[in-house]
Backbone as JSON Lines, residues from 0, in Angstrom:
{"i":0,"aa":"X","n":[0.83,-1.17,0.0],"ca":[0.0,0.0,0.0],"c":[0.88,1.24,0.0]}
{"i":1,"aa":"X","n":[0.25,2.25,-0.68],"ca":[1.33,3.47,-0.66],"c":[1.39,4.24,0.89]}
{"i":2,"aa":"X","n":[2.0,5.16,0.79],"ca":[2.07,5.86,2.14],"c":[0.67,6.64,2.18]}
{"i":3,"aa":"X","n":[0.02,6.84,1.4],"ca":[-1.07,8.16,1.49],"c":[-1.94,6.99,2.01]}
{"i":4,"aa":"X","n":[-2.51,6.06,1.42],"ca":[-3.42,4.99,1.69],"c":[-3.17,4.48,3.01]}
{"i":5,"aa":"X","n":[-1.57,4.17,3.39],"ca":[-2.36,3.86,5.08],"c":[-2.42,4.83,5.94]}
{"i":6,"aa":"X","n":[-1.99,6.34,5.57],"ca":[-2.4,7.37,6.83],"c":[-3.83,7.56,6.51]}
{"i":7,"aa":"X","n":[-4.83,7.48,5.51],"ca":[-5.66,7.27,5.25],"c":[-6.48,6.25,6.7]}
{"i":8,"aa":"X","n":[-6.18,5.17,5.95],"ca":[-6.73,4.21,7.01],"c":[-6.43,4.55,8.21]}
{"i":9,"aa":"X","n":[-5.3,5.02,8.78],"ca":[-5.06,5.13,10.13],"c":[-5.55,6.08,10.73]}
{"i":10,"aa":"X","n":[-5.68,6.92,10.06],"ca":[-6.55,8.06,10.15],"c":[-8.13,8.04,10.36]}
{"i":11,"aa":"X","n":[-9.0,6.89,9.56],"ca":[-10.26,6.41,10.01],"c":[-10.31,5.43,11.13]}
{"i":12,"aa":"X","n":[-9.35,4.64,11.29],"ca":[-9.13,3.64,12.56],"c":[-8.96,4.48,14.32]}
{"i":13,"aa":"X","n":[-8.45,5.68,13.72],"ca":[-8.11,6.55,14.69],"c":[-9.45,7.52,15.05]}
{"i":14,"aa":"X","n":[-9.97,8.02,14.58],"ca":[-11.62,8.41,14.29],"c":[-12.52,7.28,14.94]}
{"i":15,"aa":"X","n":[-12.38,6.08,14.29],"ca":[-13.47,5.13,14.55],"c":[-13.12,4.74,16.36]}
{"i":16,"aa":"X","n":[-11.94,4.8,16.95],"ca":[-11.41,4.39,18.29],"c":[-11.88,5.76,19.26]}
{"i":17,"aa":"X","n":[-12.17,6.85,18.54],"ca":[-12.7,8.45,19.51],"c":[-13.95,8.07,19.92]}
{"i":18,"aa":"X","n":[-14.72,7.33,18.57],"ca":[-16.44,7.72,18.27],"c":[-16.83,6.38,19.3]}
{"i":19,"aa":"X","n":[-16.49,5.16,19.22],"ca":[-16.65,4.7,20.3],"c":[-15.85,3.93,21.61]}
{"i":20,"aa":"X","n":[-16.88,3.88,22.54],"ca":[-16.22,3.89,23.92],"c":[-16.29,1.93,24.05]}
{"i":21,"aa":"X","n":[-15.13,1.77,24.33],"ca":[-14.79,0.25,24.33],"c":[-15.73,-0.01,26.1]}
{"i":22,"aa":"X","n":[-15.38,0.64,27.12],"ca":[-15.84,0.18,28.06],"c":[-16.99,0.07,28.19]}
{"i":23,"aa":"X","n":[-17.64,0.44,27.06],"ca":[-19.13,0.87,27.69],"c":[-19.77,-0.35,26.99]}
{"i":24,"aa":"X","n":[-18.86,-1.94,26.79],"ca":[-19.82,-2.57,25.9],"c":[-20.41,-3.5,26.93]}
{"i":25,"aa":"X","n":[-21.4,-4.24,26.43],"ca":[-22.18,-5.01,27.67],"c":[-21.85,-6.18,27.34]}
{"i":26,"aa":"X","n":[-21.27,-6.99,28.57],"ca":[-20.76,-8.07,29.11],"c":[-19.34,-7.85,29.09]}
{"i":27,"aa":"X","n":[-18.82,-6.62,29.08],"ca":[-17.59,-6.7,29.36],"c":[-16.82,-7.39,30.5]}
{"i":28,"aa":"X","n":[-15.94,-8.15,30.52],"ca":[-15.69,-8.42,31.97],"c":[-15.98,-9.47,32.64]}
{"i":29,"aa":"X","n":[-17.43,-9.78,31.95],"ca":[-18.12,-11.33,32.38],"c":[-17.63,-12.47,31.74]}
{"i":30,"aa":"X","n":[-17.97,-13.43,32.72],"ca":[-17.52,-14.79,31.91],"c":[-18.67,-14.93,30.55]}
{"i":31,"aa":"X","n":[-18.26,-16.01,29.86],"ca":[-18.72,-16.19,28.73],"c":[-19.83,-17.47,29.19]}
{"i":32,"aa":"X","n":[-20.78,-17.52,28.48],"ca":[-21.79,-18.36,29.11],"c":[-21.16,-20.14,28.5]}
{"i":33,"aa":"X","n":[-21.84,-20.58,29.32],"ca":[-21.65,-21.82,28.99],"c":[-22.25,-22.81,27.78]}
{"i":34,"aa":"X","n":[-23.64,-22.17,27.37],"ca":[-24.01,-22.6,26.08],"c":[-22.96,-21.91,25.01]}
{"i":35,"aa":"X","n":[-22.57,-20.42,25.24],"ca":[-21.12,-20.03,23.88],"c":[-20.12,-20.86,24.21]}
{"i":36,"aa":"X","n":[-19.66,-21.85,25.2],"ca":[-18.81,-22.65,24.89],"c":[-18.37,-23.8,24.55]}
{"i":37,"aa":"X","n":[-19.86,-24.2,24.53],"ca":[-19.78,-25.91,24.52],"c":[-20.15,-26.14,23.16]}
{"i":38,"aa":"X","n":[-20.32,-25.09,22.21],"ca":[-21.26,-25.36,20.66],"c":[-20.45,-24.34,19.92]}
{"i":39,"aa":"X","n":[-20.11,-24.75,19.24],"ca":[-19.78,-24.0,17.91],"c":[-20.81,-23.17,17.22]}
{"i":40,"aa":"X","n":[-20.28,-21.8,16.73],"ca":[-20.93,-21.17,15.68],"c":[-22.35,-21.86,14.81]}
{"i":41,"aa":"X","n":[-21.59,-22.63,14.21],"ca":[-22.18,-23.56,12.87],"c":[-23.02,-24.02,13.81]}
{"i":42,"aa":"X","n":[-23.29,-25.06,14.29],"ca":[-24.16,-26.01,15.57],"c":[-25.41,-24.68,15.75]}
{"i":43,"aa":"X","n":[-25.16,-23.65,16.33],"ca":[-25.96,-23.05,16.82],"c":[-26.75,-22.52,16.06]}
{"i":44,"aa":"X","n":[-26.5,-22.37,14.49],"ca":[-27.07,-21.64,13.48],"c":[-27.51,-22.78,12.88]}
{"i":45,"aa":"X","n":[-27.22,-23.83,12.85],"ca":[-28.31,-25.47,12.08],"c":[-29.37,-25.24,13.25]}
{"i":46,"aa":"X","n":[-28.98,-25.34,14.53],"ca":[-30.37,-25.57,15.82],"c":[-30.81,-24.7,15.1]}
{"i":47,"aa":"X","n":[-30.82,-23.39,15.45],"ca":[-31.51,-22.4,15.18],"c":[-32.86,-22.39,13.61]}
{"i":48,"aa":"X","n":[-32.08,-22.75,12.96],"ca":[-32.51,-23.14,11.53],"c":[-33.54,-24.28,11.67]}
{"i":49,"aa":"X","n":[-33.64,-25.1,12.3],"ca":[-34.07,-26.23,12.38],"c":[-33.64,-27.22,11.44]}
{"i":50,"aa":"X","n":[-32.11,-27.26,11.23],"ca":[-32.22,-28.13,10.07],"c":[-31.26,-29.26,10.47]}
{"i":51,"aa":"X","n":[-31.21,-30.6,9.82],"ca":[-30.58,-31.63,10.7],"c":[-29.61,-31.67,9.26]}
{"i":52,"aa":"X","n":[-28.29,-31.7,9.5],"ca":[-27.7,-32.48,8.46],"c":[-27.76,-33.87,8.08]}
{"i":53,"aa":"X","n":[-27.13,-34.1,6.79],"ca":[-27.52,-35.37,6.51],"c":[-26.71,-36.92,7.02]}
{"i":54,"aa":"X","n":[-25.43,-36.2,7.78],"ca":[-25.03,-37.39,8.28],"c":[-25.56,-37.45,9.58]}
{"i":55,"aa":"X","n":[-26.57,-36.92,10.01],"ca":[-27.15,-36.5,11.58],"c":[-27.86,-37.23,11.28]}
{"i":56,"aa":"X","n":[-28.89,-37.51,10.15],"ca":[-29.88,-38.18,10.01],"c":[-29.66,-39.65,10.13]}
{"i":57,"aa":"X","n":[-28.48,-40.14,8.98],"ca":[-27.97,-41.32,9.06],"c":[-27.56,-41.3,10.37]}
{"i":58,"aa":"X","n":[-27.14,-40.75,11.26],"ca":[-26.75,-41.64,12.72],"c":[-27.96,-41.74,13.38]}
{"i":59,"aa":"X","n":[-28.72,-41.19,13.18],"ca":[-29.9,-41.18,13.9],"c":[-30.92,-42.72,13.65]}
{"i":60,"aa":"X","n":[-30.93,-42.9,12.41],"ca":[-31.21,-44.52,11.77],"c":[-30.6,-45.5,12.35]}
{"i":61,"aa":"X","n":[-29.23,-45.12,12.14],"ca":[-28.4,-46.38,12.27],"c":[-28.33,-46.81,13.97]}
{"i":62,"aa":"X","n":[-28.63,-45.96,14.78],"ca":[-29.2,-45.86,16.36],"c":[-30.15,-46.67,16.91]}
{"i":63,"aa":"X","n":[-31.21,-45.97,15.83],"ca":[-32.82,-47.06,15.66],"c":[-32.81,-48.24,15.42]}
{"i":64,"aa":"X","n":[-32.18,-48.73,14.15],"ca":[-31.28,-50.07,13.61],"c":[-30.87,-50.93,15.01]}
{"i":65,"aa":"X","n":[-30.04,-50.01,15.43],"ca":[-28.88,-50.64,16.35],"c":[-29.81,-51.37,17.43]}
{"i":66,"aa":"X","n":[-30.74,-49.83,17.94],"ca":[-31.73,-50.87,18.81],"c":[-32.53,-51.69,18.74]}
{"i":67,"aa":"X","n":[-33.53,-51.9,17.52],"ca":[-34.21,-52.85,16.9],"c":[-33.45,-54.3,16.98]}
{"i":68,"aa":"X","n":[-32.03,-54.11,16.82],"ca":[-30.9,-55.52,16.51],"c":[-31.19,-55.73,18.03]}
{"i":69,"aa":"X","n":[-30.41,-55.05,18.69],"ca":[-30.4,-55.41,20.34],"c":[-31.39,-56.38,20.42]}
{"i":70,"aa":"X","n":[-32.78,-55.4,20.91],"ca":[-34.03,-56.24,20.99],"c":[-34.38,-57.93,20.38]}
{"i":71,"aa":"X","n":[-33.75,-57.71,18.78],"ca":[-34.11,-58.91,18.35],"c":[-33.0,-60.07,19.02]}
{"i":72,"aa":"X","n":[-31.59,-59.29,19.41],"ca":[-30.56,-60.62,19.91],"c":[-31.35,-60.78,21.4]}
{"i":73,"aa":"X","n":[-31.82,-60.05,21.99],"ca":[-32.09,-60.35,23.23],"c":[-33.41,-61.61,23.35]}
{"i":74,"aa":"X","n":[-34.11,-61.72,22.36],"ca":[-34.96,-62.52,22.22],"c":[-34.78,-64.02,21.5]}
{"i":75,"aa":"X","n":[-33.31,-63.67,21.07],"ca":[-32.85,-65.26,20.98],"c":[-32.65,-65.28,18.86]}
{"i":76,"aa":"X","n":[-33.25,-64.07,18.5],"ca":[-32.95,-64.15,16.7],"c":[-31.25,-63.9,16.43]}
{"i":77,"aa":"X","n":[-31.45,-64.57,15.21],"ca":[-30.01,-64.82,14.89],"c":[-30.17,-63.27,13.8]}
{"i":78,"aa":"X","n":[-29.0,-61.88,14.1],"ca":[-28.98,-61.09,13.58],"c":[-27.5,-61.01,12.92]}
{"i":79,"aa":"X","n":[-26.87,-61.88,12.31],"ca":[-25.49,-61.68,11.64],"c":[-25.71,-60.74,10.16]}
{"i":80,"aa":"X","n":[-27.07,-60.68,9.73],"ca":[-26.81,-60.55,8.53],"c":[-27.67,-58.47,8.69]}
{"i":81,"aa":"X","n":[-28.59,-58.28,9.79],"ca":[-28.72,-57.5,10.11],"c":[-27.29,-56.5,10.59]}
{"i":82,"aa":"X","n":[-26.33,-56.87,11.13],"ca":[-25.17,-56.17,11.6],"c":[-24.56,-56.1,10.23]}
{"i":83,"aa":"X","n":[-24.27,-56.74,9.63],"ca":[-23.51,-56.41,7.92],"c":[-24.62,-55.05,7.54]}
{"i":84,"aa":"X","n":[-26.09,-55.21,7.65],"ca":[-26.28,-53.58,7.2],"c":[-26.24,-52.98,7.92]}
{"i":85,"aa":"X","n":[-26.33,-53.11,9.2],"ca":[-25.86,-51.95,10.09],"c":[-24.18,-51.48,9.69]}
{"i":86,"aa":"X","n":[-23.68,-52.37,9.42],"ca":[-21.93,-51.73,9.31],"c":[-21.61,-51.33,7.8]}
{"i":87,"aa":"X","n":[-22.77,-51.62,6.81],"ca":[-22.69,-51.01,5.88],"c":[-23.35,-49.35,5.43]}
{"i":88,"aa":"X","n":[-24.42,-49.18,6.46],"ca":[-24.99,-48.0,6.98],"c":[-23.78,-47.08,7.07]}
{"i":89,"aa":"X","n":[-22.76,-47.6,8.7],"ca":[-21.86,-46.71,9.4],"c":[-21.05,-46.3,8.14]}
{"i":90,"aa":"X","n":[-20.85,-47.32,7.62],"ca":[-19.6,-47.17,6.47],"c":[-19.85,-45.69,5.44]}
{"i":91,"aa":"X","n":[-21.34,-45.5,4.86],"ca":[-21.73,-44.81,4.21],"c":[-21.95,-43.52,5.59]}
{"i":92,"aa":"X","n":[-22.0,-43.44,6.84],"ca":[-22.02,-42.31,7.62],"c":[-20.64,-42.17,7.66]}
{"i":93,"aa":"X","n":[-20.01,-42.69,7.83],"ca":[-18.1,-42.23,7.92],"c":[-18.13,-41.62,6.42]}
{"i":94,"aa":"X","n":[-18.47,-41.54,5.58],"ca":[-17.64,-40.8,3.95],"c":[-18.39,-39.64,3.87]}
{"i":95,"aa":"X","n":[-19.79,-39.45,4.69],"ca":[-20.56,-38.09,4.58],"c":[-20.45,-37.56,5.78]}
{"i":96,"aa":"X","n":[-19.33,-37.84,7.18],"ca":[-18.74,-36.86,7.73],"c":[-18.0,-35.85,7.65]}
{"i":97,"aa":"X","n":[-18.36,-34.74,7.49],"ca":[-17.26,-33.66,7.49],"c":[-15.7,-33.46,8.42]}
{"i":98,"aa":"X","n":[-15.76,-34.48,8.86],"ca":[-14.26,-34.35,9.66],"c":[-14.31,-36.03,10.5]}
{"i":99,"aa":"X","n":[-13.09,-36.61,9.83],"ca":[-12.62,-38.0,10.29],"c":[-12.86,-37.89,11.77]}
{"i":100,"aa":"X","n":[-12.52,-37.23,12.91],"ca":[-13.07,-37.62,13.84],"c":[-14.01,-37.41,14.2]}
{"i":101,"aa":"X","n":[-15.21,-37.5,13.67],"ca":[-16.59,-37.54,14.17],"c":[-17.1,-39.41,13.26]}
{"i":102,"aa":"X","n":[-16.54,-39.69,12.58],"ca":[-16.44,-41.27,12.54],"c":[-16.69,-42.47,13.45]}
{"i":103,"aa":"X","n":[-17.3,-43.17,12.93],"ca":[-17.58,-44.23,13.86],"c":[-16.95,-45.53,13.7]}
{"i":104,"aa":"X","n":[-16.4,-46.64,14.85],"ca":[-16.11,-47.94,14.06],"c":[-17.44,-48.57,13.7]}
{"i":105,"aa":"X","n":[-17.09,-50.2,12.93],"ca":[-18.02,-51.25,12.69],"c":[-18.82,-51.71,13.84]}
{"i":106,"aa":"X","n":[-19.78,-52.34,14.14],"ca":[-20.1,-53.2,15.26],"c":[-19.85,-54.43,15.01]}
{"i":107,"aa":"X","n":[-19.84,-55.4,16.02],"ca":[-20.26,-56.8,16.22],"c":[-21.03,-57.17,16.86]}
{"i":108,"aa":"X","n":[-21.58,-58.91,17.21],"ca":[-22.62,-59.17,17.75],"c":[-22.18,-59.14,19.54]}
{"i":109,"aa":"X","n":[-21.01,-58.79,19.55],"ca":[-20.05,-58.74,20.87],"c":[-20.65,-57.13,21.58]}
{"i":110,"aa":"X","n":[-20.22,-56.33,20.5],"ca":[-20.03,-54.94,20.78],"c":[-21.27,-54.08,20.54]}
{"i":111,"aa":"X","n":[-22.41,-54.36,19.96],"ca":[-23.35,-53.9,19.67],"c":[-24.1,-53.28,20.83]}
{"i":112,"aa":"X","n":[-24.5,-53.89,21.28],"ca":[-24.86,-53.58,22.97],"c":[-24.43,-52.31,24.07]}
{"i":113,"aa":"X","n":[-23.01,-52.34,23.71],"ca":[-22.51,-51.12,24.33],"c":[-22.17,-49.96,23.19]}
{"i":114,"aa":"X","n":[-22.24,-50.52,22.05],"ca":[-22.12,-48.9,21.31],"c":[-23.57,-48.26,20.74]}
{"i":115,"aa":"X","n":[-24.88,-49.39,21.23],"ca":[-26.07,-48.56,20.79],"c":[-26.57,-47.16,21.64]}
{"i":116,"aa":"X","n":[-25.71,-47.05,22.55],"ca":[-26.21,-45.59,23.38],"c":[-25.36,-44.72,22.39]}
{"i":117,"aa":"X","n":[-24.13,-44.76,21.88],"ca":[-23.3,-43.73,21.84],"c":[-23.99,-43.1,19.88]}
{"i":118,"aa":"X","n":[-24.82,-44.04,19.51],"ca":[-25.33,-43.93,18.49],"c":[-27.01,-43.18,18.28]}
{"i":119,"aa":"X","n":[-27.16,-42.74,19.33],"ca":[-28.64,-42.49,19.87],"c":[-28.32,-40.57,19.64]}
């Protein structure tokens, strides 16, 4: 930038720091609430929106799935071929995550049980 252009700017930055008063803003000073810290920007503007993304949806299925399986192993049905679509579900929710760690592993007829809460 030339010299005229940033006394320019510095010159409105310097203006804009007279016209207002920093102390006088509200919540100065205070802690920050605890809903601004636990949620991201983005998060708060989908709630807000009402809108669910689409890998939200798929976990939300594959949850339902998960518990439906439970139920049926607990009653003595043989679900091996039910868990292949459940882990073919997850598979297709891991590639429409926006960030590898929000990924899930496979289940088994071992592990199913304790990962249907974390899928809810």
């Amino acid at each position: 930038m030339s010299d005229r252009t940033n006394k320019r700017f510095e010159s409105s930055y310097q203006q804009f720091e007279k016209e207002r008063n920093e102390h006088d803003l509200p919540g100065k000073g205070k802690p920050l609430s605890d809903k601004f810290l636990k949620e991201d920007a983005l998060s708060g503007i989908v709630k807000q929106a009402n809108y669910t993304p689409p890998w939200i949806e798929v976990q939300q299925e594959i949850g339902r799935e998960m518990a439906r399986v439970v139920k049926r192993m607990e009653a003595g049905a043989a679900v091996a071929s039910d868990i292949e679509v459940i882990n073919e579900h997850i598979r297709t929710y891991n590639r429409m995550c926006p960030s590898p760690s929000m990924q899930r592993g496979l289940v088994s007829q071992d592990t199913i049980k304790q990962k249907v809460e974390h899928w809810r």
